[in-house]
C-alpha positions as a Markdown table, in Angstrom:
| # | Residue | x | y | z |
|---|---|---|---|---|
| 1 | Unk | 188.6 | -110.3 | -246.2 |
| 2 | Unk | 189.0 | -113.8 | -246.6 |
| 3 | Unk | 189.7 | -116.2 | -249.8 |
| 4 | Unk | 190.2 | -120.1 | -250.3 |
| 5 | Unk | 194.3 | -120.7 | -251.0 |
| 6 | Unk | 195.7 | -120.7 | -254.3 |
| 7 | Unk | 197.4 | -123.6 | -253.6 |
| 8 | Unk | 195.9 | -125.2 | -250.3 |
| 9 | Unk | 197.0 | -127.4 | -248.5 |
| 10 | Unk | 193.9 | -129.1 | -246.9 |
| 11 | Unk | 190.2 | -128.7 | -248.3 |
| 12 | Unk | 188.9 | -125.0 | -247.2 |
| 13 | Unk | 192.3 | -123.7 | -246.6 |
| 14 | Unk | 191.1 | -120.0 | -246.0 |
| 15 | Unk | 193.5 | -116.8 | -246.3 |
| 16 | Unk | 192.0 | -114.0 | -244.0 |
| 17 | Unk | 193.9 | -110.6 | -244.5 |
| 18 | Unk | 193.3 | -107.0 | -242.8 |
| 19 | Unk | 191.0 | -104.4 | -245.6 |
| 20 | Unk | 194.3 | -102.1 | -245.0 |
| 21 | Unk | 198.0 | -103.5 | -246.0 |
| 22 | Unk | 200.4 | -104.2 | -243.2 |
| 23 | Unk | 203.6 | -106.0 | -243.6 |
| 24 | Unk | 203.0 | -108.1 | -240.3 |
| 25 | Unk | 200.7 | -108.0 | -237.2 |
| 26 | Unk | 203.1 | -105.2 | -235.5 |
| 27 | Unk | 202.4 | -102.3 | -238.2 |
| 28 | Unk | 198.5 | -103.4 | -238.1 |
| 29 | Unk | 196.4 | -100.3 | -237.1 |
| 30 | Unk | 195.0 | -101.2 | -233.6 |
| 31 | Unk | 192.2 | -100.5 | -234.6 |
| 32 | Unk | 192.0 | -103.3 | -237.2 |
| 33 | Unk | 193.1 | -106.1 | -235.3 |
| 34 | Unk | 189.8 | -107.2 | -233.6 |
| 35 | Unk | 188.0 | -106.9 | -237.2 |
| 36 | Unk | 190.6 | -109.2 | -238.5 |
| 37 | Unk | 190.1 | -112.1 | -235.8 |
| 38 | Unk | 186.8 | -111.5 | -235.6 |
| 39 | Unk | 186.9 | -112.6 | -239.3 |
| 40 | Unk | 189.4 | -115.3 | -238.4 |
| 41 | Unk | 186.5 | -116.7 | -235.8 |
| 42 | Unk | 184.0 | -116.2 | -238.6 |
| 43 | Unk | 185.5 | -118.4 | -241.5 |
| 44 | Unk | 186.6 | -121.1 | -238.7 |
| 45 | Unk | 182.5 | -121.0 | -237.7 |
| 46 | Unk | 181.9 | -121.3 | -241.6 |
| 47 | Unk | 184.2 | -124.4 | -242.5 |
| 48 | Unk | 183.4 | -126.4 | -239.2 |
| 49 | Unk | 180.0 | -126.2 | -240.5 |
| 50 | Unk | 180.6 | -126.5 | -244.6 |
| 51 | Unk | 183.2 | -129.4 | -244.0 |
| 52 | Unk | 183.3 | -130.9 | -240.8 |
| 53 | Unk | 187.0 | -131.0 | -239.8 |
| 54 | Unk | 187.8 | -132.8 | -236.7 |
| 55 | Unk | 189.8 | -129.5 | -236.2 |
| 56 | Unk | 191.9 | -126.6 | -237.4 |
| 57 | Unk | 195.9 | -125.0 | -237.1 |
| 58 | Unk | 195.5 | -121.4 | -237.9 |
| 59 | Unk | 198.8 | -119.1 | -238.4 |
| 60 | Unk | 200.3 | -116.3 | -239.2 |
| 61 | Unk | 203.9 | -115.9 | -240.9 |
| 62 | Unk | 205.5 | -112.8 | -239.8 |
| 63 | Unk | 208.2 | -111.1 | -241.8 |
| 64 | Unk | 210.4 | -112.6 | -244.7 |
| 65 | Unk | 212.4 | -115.3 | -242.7 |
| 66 | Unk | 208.8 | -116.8 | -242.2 |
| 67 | Unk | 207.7 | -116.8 | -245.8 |
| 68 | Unk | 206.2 | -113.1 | -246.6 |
| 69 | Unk | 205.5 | -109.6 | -246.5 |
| 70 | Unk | 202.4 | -109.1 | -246.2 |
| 71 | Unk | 200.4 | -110.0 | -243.0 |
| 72 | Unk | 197.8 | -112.7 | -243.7 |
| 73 | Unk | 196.7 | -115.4 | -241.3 |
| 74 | Unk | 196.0 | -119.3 | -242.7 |
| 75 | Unk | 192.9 | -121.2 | -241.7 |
| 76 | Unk | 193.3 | -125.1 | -242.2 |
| 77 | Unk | 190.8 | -127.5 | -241.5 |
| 78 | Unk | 192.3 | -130.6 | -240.1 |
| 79 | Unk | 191.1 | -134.3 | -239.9 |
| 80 | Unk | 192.9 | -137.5 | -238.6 |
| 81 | Unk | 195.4 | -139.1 | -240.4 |
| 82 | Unk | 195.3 | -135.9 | -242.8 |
| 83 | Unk | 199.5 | -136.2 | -242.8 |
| 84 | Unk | 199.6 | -133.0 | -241.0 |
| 85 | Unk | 201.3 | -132.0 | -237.8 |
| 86 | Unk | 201.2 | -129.4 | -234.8 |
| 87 | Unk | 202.8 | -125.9 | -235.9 |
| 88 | Unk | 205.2 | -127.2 | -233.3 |
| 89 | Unk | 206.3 | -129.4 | -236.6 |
| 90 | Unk | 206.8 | -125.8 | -238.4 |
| 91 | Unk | 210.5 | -124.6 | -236.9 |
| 92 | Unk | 212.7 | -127.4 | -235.0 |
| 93 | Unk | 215.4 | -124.7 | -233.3 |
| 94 | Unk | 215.2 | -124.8 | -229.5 |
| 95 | Unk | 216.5 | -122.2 | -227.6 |
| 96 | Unk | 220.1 | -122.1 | -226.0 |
| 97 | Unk | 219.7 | -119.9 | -223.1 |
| 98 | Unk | 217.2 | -120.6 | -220.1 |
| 99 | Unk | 213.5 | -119.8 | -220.0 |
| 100 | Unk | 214.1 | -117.5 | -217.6 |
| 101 | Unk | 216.4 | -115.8 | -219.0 |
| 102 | Unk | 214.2 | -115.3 | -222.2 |
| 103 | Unk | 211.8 | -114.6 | -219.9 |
| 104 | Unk | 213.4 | -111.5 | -218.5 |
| 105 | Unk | 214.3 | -109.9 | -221.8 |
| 106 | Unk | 210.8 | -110.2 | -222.8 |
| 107 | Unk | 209.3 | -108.6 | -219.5 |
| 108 | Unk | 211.8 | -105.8 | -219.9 |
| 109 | Unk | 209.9 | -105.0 | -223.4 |
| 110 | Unk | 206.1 | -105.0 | -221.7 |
């Protein structure tokens, strides 16, 4: 399903959310995560061509720390000089061990 923002940030600002409640994209039913981006590909296709944004950052906050608990994935059209930034702008906390070393414990999990 997908809805325009209560309070958007940016004309078209579209919420997309799975039919089925999960709290984030981990305790999504496999079965519904290709539906869900499928829909996320769908509403980008419909507000390129409705609005003509000179592009888009589309995320998903994950758990309480990043704002909610319910999964839901943003769709904001962008233009230039729109005051926005990257979602590298979002969280400014690099980390303090090496890549590699992040690396490994990640590669352990797969």
């Amino acid at each position: 399903m997908a809805f325009l923002d209560i309070h958007p940030l940016a004309p078209g600002h579209t919420v997309v959310i799975p039919k089925s409640h999960a709290e984030n994209i981990l305790e999504l039913d496999e079965n519904s995560v290709a539906p869900l981006f499928l829909t996320v590909r769908k509403m980008v296709g419909a507000l390129k061509q409705s609005l003509a944004p000179e592009g888009f950052t589309i995320g998903i906050n994950h758990g309480r720390t990043a704002g909610i608990d319910h999964l839901h994935i943003h769709i904001m059209p962008r233009w230039l000089d729109d005051g926005g930034g990257s979602i590298h702008s979002v969280v400014n906390n690099p980390p303090k061990e090496s890549l590699d070393s992040i690396k490994v414990k990640i590669l352990k999990e797969i």
